[in-house]
mmCIF file as gemmi writes it, N, C-alpha and C atoms, coordinates in Angstrom:
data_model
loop_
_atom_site.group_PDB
_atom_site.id
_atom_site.type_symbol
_atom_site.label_atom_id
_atom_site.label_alt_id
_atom_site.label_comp_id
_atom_site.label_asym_id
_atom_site.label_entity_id
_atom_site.label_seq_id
_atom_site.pdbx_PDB_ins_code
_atom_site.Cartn_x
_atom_site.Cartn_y
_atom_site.Cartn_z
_atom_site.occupancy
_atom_site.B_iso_or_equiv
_atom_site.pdbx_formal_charge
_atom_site.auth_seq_id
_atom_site.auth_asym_id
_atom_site.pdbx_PDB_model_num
ATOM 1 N N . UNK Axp A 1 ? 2.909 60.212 -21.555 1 0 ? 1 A 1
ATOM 2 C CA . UNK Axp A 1 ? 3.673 60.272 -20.329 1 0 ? 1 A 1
ATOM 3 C C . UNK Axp A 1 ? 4.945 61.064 -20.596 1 0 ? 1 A 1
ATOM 4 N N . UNK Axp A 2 ? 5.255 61.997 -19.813 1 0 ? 2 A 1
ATOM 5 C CA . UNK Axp A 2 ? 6.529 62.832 -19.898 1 0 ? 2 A 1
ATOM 6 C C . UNK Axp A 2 ? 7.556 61.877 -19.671 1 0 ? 2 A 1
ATOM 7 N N . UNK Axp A 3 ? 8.892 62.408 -20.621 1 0 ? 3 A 1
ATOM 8 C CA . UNK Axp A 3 ? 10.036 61.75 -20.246 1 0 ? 3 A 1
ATOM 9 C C . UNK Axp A 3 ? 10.275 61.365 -18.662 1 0 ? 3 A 1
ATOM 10 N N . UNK Axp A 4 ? 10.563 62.695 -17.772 1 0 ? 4 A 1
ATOM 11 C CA . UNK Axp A 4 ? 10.747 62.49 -16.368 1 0 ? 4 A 1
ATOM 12 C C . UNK Axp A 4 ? 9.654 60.928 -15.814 1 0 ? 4 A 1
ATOM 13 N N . UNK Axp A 5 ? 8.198 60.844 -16.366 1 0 ? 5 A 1
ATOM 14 C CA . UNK Axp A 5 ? 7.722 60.256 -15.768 1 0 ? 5 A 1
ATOM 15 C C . UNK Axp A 5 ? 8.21 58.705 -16.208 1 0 ? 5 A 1
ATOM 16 N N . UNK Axp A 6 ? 8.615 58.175 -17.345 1 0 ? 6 A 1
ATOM 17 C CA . UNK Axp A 6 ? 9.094 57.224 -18.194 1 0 ? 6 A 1
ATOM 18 C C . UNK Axp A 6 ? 10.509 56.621 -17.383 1 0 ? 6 A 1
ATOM 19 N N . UNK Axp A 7 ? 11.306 57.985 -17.221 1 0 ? 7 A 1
ATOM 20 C CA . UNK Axp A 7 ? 12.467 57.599 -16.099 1 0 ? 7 A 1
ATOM 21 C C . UNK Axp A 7 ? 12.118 56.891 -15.016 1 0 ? 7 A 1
ATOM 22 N N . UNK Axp A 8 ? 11.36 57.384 -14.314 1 0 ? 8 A 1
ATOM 23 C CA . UNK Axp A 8 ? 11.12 56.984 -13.198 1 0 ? 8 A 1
ATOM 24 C C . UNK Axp A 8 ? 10.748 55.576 -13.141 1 0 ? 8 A 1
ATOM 25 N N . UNK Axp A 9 ? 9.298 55.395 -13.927 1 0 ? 9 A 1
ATOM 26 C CA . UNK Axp A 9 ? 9.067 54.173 -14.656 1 0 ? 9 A 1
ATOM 27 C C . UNK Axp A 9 ? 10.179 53.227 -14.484 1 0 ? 9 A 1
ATOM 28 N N . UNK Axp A 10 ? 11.254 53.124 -15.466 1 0 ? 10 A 1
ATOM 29 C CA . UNK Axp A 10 ? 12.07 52.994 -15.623 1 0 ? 10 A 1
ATOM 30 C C . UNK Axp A 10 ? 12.931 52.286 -14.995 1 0 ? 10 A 1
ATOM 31 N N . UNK Axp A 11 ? 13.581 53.184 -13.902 1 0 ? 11 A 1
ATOM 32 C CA . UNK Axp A 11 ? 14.52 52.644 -12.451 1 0 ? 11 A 1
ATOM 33 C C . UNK Axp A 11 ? 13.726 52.101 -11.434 1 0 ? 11 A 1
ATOM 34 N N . UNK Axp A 12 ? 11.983 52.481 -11.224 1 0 ? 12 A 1
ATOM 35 C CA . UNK Axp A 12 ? 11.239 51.62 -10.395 1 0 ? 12 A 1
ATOM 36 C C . UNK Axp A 12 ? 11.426 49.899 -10.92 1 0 ? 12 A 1
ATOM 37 N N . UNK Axp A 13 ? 11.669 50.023 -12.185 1 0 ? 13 A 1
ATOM 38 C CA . UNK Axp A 13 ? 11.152 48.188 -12.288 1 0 ? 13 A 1
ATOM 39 C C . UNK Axp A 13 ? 12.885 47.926 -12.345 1 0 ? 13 A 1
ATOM 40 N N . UNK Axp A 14 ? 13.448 48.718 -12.637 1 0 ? 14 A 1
ATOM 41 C CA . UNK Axp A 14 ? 14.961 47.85 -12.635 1 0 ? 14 A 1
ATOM 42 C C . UNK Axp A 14 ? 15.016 47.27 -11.413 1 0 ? 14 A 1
ATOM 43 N N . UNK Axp A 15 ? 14.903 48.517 -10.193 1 0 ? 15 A 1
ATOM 44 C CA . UNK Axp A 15 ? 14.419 48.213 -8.888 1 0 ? 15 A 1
ATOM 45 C C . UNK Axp A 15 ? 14.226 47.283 -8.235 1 0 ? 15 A 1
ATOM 46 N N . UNK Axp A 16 ? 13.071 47.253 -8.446 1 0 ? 16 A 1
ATOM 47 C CA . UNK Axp A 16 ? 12.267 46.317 -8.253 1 0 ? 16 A 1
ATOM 48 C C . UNK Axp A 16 ? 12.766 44.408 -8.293 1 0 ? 16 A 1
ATOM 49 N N . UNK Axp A 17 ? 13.505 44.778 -10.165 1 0 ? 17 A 1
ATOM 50 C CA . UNK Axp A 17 ? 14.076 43.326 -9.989 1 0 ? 17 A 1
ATOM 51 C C . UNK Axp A 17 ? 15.331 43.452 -9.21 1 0 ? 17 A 1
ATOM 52 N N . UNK Axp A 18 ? 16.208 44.061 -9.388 1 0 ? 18 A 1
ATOM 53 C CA . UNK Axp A 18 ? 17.355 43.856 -8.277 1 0 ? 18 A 1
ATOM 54 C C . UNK Axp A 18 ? 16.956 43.533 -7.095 1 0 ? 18 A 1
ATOM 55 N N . UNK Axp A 19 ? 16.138 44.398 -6.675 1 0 ? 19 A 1
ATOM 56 C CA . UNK Axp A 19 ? 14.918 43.928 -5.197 1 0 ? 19 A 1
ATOM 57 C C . UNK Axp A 19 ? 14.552 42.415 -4.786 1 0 ? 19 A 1
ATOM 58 N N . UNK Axp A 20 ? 14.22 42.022 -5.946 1 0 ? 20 A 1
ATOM 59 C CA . UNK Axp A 20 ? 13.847 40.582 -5.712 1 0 ? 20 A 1
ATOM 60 C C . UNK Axp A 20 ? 14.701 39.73 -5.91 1 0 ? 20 A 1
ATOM 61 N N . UNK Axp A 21 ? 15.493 39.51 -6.921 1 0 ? 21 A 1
ATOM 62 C CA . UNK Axp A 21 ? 16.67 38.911 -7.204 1 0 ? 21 A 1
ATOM 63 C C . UNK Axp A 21 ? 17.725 38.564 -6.053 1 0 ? 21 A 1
ATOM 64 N N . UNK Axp A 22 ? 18.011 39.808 -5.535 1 0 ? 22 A 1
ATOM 65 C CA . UNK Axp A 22 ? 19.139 39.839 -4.306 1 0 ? 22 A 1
ATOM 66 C C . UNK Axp A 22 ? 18.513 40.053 -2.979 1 0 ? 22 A 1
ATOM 67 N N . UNK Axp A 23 ? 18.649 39.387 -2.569 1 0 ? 23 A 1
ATOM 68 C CA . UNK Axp A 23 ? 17.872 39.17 -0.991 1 0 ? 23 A 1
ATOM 69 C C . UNK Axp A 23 ? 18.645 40.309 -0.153 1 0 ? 23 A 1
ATOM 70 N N . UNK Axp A 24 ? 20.222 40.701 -0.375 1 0 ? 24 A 1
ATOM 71 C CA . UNK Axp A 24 ? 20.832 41.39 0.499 1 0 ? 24 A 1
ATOM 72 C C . UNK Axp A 24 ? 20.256 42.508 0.196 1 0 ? 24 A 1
ATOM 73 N N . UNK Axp A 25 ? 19.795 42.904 -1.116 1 0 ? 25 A 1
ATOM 74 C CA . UNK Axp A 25 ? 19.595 44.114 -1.679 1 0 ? 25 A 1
ATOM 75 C C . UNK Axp A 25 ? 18.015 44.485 -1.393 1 0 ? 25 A 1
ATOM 76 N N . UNK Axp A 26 ? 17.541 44.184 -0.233 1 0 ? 26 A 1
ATOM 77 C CA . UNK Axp A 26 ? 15.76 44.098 -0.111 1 0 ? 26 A 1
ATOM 78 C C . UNK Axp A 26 ? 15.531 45.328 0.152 1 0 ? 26 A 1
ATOM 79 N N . UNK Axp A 27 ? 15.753 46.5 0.379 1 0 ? 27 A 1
ATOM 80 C CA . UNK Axp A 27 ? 15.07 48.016 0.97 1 0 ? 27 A 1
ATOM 81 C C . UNK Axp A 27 ? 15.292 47.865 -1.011 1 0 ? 27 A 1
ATOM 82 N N . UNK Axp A 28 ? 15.855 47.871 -2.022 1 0 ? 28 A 1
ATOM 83 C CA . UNK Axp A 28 ? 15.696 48.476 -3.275 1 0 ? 28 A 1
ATOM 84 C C . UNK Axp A 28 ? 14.654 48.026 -3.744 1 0 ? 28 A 1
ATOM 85 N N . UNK Axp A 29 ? 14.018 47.082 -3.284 1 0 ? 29 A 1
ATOM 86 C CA . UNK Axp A 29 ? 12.567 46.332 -3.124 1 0 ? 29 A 1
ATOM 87 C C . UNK Axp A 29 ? 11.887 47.695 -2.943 1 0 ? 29 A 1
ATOM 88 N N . UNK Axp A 30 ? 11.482 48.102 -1.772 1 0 ? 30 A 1
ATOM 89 C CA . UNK Axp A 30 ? 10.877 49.165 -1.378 1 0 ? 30 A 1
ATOM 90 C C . UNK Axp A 30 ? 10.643 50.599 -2.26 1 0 ? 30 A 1
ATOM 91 N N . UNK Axp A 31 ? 12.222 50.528 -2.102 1 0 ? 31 A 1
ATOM 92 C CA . UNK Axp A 31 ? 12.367 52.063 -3.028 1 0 ? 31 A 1
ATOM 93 C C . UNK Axp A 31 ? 11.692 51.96 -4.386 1 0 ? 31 A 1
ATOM 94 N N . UNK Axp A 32 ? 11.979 50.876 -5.296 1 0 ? 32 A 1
ATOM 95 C CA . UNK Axp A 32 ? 11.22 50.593 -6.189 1 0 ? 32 A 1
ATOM 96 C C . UNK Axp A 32 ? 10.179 50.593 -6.434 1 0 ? 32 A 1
ATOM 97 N N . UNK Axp A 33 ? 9.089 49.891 -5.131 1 0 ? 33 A 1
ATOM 98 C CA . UNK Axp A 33 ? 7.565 50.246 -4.712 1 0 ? 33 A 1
ATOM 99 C C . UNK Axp A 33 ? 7.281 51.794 -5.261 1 0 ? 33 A 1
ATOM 100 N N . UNK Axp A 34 ? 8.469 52.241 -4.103 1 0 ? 34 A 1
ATOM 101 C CA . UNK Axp A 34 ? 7.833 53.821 -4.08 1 0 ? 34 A 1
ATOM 102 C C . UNK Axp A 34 ? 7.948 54.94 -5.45 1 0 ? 34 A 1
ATOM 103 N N . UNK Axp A 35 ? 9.15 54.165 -6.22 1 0 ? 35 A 1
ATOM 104 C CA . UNK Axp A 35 ? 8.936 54.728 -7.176 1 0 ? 35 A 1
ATOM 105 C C . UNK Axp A 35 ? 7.88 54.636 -8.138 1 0 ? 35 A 1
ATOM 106 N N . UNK Axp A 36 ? 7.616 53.477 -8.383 1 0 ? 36 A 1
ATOM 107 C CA . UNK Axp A 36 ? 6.219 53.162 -9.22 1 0 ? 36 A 1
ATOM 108 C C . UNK Axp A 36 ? 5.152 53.538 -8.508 1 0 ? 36 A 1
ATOM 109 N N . UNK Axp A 37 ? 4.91 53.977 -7.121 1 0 ? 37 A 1
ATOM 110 C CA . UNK Axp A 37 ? 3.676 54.712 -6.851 1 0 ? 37 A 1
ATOM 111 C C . UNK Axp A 37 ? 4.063 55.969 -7.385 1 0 ? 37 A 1
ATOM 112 N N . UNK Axp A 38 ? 5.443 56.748 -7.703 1 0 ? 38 A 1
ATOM 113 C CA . UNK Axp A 38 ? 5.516 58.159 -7.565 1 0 ? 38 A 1
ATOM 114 C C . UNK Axp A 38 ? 5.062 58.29 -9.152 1 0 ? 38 A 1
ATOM 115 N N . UNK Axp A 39 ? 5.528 57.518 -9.619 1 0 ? 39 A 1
ATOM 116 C CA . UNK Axp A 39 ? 5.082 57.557 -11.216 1 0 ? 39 A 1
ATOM 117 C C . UNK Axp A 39 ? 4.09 57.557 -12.271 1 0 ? 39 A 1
ATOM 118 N N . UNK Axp A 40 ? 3.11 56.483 -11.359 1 0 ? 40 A 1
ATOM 119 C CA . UNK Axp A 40 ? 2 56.311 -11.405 1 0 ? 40 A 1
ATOM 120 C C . UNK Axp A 40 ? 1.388 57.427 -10.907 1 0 ? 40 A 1
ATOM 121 N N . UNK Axp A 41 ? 1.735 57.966 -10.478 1 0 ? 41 A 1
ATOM 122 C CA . UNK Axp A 41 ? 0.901 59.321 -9.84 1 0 ? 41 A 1
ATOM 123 C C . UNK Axp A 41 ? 0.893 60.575 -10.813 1 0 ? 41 A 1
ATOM 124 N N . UNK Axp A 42 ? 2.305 60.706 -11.138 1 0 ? 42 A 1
ATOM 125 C CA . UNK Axp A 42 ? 2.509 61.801 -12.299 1 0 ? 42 A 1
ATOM 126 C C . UNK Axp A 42 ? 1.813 61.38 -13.581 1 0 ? 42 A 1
ATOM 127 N N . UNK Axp A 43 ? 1.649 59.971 -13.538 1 0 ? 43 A 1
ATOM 128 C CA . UNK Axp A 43 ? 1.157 59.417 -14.739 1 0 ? 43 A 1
ATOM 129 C C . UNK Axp A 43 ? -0.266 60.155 -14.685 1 0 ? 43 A 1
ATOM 130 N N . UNK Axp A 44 ? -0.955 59.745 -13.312 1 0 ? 44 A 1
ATOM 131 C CA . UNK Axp A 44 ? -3.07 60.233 -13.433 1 0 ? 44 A 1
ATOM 132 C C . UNK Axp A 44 ? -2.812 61.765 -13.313 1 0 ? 44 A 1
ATOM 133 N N . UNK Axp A 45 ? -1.956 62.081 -12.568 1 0 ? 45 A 1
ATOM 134 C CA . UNK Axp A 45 ? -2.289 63.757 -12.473 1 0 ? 45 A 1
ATOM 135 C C . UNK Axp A 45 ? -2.045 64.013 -14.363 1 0 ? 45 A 1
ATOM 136 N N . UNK Axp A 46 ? -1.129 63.859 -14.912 1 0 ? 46 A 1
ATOM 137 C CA . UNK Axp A 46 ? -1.232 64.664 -15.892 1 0 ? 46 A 1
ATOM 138 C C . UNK Axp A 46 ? -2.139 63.932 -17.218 1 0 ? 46 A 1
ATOM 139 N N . UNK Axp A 47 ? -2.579 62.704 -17.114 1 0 ? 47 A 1
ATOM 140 C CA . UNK Axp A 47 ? -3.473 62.29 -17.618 1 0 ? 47 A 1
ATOM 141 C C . UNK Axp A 47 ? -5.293 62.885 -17.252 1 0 ? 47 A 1
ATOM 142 N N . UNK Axp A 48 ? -5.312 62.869 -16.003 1 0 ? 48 A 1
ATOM 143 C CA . UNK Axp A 48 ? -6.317 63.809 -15.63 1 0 ? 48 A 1
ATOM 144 C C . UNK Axp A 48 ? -6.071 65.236 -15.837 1 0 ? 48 A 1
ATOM 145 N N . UNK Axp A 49 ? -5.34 65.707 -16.123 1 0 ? 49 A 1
ATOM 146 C CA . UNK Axp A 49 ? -5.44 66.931 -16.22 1 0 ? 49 A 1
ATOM 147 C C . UNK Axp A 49 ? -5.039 67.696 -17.354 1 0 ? 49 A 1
ATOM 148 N N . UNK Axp A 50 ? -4.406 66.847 -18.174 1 0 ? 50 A 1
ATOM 149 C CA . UNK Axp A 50 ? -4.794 67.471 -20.035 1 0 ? 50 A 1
ATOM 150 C C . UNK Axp A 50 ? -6.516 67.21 -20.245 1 0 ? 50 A 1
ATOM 151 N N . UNK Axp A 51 ? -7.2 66.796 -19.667 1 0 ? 51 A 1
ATOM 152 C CA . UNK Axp A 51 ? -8.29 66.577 -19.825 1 0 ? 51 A 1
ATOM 153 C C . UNK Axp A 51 ? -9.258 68.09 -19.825 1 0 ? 51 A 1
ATOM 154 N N . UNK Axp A 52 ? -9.014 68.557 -19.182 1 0 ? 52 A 1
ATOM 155 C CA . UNK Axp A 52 ? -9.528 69.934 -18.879 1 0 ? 52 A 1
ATOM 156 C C . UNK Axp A 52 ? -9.323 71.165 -19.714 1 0 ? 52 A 1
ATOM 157 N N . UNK Axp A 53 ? -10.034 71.47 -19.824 1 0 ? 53 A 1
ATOM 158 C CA . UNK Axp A 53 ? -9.7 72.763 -20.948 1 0 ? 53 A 1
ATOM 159 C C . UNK Axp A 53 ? -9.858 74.274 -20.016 1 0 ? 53 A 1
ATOM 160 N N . UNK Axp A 54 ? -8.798 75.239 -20.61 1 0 ? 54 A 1
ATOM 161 C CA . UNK Axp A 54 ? -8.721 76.506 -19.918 1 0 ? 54 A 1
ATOM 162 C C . UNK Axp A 54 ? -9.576 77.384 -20.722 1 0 ? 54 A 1
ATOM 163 N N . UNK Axp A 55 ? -10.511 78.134 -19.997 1 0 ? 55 A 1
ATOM 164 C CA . UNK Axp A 55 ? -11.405 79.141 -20.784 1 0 ? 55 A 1
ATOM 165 C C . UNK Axp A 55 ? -10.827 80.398 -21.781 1 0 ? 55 A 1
C-alpha cells in the first residue's frame, strides 16, 4: 500500500473514533466512512493492478 494510501487509512479510523466517541462531532463519523471507502479503493485498484504485466 502506498504511503498516500496508509495516510488516508490512517485519519479514516482516527475519524471514525472521534466520530463515535463525540456525539457533537457525528458528520466526522461520515467523513471517516468516506475515507476508508476512498482508501480501500486505492488499496484494490493498485493491488489489482500490479498484477498485470506490460508487454
Amino acid at each position: 500500500m502506498s504511503l498516500l494510501g496508509i495516510i488516508i487509512a490512517i485519519i479514516a479510523v482516527a475519524l471514525l473514533l472521534t466520530g463515535g466517541l463525540v456525539q457533537s462531532l457525528q458528520f466526522l463519523l461520515w467523513v471517516g466512512i468516506a475515507l476508508a471507502i476512498i482508501a480501500a479503493i486505492v488499496f484494490l485498484v493498485r493491488y489489482l493492478g500490479s498484477g498485470r504485466t506490460t508487454p
